[in-house]
C-alpha positions as a printed Julia matrix, in Angstrom:
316×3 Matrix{Float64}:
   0.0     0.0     0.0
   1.2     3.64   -0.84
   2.18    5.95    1.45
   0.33    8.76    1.79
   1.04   12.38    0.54
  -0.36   14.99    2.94
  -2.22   16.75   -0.16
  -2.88   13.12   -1.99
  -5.24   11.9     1.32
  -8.14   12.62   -0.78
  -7.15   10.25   -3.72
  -6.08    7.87   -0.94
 -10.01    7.9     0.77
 -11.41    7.6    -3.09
  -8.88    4.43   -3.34
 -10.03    2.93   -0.02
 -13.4     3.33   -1.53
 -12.85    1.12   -4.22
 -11.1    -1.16   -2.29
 -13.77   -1.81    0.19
 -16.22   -2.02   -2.98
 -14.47   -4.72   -4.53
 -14.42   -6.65   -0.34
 -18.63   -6.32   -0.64
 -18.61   -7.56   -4.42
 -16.38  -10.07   -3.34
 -18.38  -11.3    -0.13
 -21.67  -10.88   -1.73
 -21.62  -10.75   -5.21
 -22.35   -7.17   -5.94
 -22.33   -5.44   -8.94
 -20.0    -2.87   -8.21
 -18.32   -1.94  -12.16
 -20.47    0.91  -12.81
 -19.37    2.86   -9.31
 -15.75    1.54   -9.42
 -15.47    3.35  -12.68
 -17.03    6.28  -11.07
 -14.59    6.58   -8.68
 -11.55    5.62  -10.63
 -12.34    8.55  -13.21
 -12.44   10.91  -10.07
  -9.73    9.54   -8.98
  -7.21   10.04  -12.52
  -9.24   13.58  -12.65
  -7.88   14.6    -8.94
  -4.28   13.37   -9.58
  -4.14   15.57  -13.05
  -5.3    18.52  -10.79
  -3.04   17.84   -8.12
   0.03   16.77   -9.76
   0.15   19.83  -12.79
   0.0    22.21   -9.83
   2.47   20.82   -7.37
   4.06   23.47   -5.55
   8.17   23.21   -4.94
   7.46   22.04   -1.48
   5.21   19.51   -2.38
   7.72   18.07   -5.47
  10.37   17.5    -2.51
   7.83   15.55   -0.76
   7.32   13.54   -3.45
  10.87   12.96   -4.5
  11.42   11.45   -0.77
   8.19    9.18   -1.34
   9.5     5.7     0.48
   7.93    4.27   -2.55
   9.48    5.92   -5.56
  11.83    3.86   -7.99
  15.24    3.54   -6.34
  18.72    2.78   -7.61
  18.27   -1.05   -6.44
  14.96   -0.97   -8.77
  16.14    0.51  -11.76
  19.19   -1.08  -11.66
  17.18   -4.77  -11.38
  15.34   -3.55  -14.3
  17.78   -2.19  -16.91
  21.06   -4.02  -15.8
  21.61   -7.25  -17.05
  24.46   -9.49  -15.91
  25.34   -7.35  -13.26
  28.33   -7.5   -11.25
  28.32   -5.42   -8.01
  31.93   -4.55   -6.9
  32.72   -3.41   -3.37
  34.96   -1.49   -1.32
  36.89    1.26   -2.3
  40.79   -0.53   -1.62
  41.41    2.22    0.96
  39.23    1.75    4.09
  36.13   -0.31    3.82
  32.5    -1.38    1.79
  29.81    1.68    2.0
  26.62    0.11    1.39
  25.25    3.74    0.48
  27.13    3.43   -3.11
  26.42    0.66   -5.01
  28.64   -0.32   -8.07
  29.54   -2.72  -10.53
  29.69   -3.48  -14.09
  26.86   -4.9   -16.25
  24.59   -4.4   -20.09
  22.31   -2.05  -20.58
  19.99   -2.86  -23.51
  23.46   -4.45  -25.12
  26.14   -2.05  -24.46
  28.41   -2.9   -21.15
  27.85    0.07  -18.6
  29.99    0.77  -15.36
  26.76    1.48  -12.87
  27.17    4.09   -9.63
  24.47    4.25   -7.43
  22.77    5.98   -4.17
  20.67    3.56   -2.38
  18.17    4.49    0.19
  17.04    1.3     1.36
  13.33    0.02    0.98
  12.88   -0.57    4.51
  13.74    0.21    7.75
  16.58   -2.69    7.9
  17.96   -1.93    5.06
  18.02    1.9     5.21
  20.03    1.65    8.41
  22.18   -0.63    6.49
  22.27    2.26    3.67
  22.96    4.66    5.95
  19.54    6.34    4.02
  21.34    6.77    1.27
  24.26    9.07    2.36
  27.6     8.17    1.66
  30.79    8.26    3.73
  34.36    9.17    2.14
  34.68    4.77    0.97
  31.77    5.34   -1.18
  33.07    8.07   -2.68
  36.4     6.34   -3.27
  35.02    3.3    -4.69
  32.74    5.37   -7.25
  36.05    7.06   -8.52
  37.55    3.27   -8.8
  34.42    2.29  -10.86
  35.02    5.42  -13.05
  38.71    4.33  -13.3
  37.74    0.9   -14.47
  35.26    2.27  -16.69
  37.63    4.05  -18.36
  40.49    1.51  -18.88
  37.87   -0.67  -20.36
  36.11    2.13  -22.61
  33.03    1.18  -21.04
  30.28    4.53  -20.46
  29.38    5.25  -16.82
  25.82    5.83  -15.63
  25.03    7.04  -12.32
  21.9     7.16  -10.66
  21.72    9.66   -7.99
  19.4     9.96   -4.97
  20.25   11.17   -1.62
  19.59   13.94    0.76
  23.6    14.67    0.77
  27.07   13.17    1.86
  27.3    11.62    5.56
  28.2    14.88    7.78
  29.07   12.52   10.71
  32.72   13.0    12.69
  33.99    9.98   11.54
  33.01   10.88    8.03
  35.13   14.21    8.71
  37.91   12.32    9.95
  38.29    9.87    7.25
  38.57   13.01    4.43
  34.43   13.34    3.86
  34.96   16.73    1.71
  38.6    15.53   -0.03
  36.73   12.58   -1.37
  33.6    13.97   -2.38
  36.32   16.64   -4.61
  38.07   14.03   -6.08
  35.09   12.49   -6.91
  33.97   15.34   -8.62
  37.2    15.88  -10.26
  37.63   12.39  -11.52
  33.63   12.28  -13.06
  35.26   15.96  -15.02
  37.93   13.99  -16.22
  36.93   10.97  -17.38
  37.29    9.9   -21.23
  34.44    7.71  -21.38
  30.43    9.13  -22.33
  28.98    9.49  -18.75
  25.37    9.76  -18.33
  23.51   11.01  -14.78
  20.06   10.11  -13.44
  18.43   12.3   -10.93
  15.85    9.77   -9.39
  14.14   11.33   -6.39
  16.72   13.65   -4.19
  19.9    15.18   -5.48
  21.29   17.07   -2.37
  24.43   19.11   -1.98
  27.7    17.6    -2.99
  26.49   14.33   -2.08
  24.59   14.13   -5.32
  27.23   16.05   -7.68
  29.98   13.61   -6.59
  28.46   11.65   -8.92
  26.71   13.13  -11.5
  29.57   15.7   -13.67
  28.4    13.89  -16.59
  28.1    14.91  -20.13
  24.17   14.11  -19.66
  21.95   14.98  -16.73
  18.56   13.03  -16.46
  15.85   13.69  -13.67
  12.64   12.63  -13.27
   9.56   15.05  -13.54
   9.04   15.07   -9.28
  12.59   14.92   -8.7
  14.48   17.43   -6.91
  18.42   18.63   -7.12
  19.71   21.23   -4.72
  22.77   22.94   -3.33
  21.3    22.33    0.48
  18.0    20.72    1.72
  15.05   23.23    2.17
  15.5    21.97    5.83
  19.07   23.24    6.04
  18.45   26.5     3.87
  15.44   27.5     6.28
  17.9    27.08    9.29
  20.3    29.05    8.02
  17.94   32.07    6.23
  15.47   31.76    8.9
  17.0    30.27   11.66
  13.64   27.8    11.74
  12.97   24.67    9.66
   9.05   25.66    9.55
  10.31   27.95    6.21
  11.33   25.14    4.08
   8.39   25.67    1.57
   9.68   29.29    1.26
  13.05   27.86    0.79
  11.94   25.29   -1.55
  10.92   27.93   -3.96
  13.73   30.06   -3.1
  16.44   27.27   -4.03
  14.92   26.23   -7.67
  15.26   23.11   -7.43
  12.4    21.63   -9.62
  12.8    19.43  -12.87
  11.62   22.52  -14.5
  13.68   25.46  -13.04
  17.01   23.28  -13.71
  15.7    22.64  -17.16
  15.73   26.22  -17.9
  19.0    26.76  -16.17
  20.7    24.46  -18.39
  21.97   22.0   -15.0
  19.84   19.72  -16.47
  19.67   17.98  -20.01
  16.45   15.94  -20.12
  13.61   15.66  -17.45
  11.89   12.36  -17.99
   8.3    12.12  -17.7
   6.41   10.55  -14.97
   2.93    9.02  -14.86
   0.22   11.15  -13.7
   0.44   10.88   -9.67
   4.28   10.54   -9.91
   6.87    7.63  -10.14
   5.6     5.74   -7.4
   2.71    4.76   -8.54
   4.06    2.79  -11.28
   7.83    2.44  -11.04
   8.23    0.02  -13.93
   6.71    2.26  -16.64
   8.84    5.08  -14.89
  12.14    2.62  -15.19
  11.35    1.77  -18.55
  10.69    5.97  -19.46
  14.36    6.49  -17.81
  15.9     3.29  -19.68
  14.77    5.19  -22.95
  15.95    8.57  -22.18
  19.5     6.95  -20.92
  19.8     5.24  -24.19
  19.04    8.57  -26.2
  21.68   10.73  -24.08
  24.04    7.62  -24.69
  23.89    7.69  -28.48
  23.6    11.38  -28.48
  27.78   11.29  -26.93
  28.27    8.19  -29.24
  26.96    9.72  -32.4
  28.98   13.33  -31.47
  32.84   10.79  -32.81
  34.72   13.09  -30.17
  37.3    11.46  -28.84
  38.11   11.31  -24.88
  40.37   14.12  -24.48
  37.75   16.34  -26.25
  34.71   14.78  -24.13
  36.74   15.87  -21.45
  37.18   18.87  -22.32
  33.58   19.64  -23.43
  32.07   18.03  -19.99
  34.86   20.58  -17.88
  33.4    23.44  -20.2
  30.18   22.86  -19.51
  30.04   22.85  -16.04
  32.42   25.78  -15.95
  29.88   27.67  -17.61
  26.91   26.8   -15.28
  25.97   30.29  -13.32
  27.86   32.37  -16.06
């Protein structure tokens, strides 16, 4: 069952609806088609309303929805004979990165990912998603092996931002998330990025200098959280809406500010309602942006230097 949105309760009381129709038809034999399709047109009619008037606050809700595609799903679903690789040869595994090397729709792929978790077990495990300095390190050895091979990275980003723990700190949290950055500018191979719900801070950027930038519709990518701008601007967390239109951090404003390349199209009441048709609408945009690089015939030194360029340029 779906978690409930604040402003989706009344789609989720038109669902229950329906749901206790179909108990009585079930326990009594009812004829219950003619109101079930009632309610289900009221229901696609409310999510159209709702969801083409989403405010920024509300799209950060719905990028965090426990239910929305993660990197574990879309990897299941466009990955084929994947091979996760861990650890990062320094310090240790960080099971907020996931790696490894696998096809995508034919064509090997190095895969980077930011994993949440699905649960409460396994977010703890995940560490929700927020990486310490070894994940970091073992995405740039991914990108190194990706590029010795000539294989084309794609990352799938989705986290509220980097581990800011002490231990984090005192393993070289901000050194690693630079060289991370650094190594994704350098690399000689096409790399494609995938905003999937929550790109915060450096955290996110670490690994997503690509030459392509994907996010989904409800997505959201941001310097800070509207949390941690309200505390800062406000000195109270109750102004995150204001921040979350402050910090343009929608599909659409990043669109327009040329951060991002292509914002891929969710179904009407957002990913989570139907992650595989979601997954499959990423798959296709990946495989565009990929050809796109292929068919440019530049060579690695001048992807390079185009990718550096380009986010040189960003806030010029």
């Amino acid at each position: 069952m779906l978690t409930p949105l604040e402003f989706e309760k009344p789609i989720l009381e038109l669902e229950a609806r329906i749901a206790d129709l179909r108990q009585l038809a079930e326990n009594d034999g009812l004829d219950i088609a003619e109101e079930t399709r009632r309610l289900e047109q009221r229901i696609d009619k409310s999510l159209i309303q709702i969801y083409t008037k989403l405010t920024p606050w509300q799209r950060v809700q719905v990028a965090r929805h426990p239910n929305r595609p993660r990197a574990l799903d879309v990897l299941t679903r466009l990955i084929e004979d994947f091979t996760p690789l861990a650890g990062d040869r320094l310090f240790g595994e960080d099971e907020a990165i996931i790696g490894g090397i696998g096809r995508f729709r034919g064509r090997g792929v190095v895969v980077i990912g930011q994993e949440k978790g699905g649960d409460t077990a396994s977010r703890v495990k995940r560490n929700f998603g927020m990486a310490h300095p070894e994940g970091y390190r073992k995405a740039m050895r991914l990108m190194d092996i990706a590029e010795k091979f000539s294989l084309p990275v794609v990352s799938f980003v989705d986290t509220p931002g980097a581990y800011p723990g002490i231990e984090a700190e005192e393993r070289g949290q901000a050194e690693a998330i630079a060289r991370c950055l650094q190594r994704g500018l350098e690399l000689e191979t096409p790399f494609v990025a995938a905003v999937l719900g929550e790109g915060g801070s450096g955290g996110a950027v670490a690994i997503a200098a690509a030459d392509k930038v994907l996010m989904f519709e409800h997505a959201v990518y941001s310097v800070i959280s509207p949390e941690g701008c309200a505390s800062i601007l406000w000195r109270s967390a109750e102004h995150a809406p204001d921040a979350a239109e402050a910090l343009k951090l929608t599909a659409a404003d990043l669109s327009r500010l040329g951060v991002v390349d292509t914002v891929v199209k969710e179904p009407i009441g957002g990913a989570h309602r139907n992650p595989e048709v979601s997954i499959d609408a990423l798959g296709n945009a990946i495989e565009v942006a990929l050809r796109q690089i292929e068919t440019d015939g530049v060579d690695g030194p001048t992807l390079r230097k185009r990718r550096r360029e380009r986010f040189l340029a960003m806030g010029g």
